[in-house]
N, C-alpha and C positions, 0 to 999 in steps of 0.2 A: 480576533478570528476564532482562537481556542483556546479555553480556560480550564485549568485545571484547580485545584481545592481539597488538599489535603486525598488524594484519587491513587489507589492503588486497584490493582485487578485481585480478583482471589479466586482459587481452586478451591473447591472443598471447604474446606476451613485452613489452607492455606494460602496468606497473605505472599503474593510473588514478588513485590518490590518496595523500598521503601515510600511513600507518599507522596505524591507530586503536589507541587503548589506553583506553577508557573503561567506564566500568559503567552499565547504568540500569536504576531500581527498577520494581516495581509502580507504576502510576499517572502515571507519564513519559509525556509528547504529545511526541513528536520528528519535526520536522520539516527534512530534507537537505536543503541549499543547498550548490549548486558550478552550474559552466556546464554546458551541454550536452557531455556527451561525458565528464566527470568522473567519470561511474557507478554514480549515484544510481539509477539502476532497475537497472542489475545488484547494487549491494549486495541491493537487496530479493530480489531471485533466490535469490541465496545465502542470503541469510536464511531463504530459506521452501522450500530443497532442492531448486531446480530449474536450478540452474548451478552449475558446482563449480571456475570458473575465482578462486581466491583465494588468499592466502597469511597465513600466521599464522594467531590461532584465532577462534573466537567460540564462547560458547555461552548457552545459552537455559534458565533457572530448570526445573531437572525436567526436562528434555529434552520444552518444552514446542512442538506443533506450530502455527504460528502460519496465520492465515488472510492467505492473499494474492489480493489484487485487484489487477492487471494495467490498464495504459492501455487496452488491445484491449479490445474486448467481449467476444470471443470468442461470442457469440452467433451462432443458427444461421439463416441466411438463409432459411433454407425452412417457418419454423415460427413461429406468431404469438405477440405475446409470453407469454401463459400457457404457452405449451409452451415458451418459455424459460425461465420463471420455474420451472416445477415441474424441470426438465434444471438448473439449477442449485441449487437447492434438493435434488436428488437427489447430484448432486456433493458436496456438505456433508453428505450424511444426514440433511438437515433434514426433519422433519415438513410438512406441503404444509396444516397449517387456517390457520395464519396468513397464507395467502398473500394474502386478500382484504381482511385489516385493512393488510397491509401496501400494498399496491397504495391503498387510499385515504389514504393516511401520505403518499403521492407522487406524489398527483395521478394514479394511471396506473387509478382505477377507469373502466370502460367500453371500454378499451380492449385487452381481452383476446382478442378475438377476430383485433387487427387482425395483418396478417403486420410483420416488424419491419423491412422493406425501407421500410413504409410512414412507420413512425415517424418522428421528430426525433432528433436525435445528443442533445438533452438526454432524450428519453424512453427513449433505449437504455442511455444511461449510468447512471439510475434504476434499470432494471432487473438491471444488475453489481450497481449498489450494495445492492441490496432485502435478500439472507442477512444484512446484518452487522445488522438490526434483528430478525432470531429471536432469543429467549434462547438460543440452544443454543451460539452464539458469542460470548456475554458472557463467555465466561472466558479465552477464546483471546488471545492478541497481534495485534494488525491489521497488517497491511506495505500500507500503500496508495501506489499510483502514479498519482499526475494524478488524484486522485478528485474536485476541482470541474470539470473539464473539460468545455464546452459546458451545464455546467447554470445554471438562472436563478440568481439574488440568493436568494430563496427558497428555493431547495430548498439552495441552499450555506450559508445559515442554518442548514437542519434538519441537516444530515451535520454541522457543525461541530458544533454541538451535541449530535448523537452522539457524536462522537467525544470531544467534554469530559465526558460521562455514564459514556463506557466508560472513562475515567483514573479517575474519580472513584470508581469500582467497584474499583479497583486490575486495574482493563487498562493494558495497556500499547499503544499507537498510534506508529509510524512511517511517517512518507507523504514523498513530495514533491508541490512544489504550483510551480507558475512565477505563483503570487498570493497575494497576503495576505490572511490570513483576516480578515474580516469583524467578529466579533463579539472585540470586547475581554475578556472575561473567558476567550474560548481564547486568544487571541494573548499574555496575560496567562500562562500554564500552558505557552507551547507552548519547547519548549528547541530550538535552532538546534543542528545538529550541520553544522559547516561543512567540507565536502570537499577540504582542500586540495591544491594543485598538490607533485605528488611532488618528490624532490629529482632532480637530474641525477644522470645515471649517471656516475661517474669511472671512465673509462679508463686502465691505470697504463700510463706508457711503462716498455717493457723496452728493456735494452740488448742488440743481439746480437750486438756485439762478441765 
């Protein structure tokens, strides 16, 4: 599904982690663990084509385009949440009839009309999350970034849950989380891929004698 090959991300001229060299199949739950600043949401960038700061290789089973969801909502201040939900639904090419089974999946029926300045930081984040439950993204790879973030017990239930449905189908799931997921039989599935701290740069003394 996803290869890695000697694949570290880099700022600048600095190198954020040490090298990956690993492979992961169909139906892998992986979940990045390093500290802040190691580069757990820029690998996901690069993963999903929209940073190109990296070195070495990676590549994706079929030159497969993976679906990425971002910490940011990126949701549009001026438009209530249905005209968010159809604006990203339109971004994925998704079909807009499932939008009202899915709104009551997550708690967000009746609140369609409201502008999304009004909302809760857990009910904007529902709404990023809403695409990954059309089928039309059951086949895709997930790169997810902080996807429990501000939401209840509950609704982290059901996305975990998700995401153990979408391995189970032979998806493939990559996220980071700064929490532990919840239910034992993903935490059970989810494989650690741990970022580690690169090596020192050796500088050689030259003689200029």
């Amino acid at each position: 599904m996803l290869s890695f090959n000697s694949f570290s991300v880099i700022r600048g001229e600095k190198t954020l982690f040490k090298p990956l060299s690993v492979n992961f199949r169909s139906g892998d739950l992986v979940q990045l663990v390093g500290p802040n600043g190691r580069g757990k949401t820029s690998l996901l960038r690069v993963l999903a084509g929209i940073f190109s700061g990296f070195e070495g290789q990676f590549s994706w089973l079929d030159e497969q385009v993976p679906v990425y969801l971002g910490h940011k909502t990126g949701l549009h201040p001026g438009m209530n949440l249905l005209e968010n939900m159809q604006q990203l639904f339109n971004l994925y090419n998704l079909e807009h009839e499932l939008i009202d089974s899915i709104l009551l999946k997550l708690g967000l029926m009746g609140y369609e009309s409201t502008p999304v300045t009004r909302l809760s930081a857990g009910q904007t984040r529902k709404i990023t999350l809403a695409p990954l439950f059309h089928p039309a993204l059951h086949q895709k790879p997930w790169l997810l970034d902080e996807p429990f973030t501000s939401l209840d017990q509950e609704t982290c239930l059901l996305i975990e849950g998700l995401c153990l449905e979408h391995a189970e189908r032979g998806g493939f799931v990559m996220m980071t989380s700064h929490q532990n997921c919840l239910r034992e039989d993903v935490r059970e599935k989810i494989t650690l891929l741990q970022l580690e701290e690169p090596e020192p740069q050796v500088i050689e003394d030259y003689d200029y004698e």
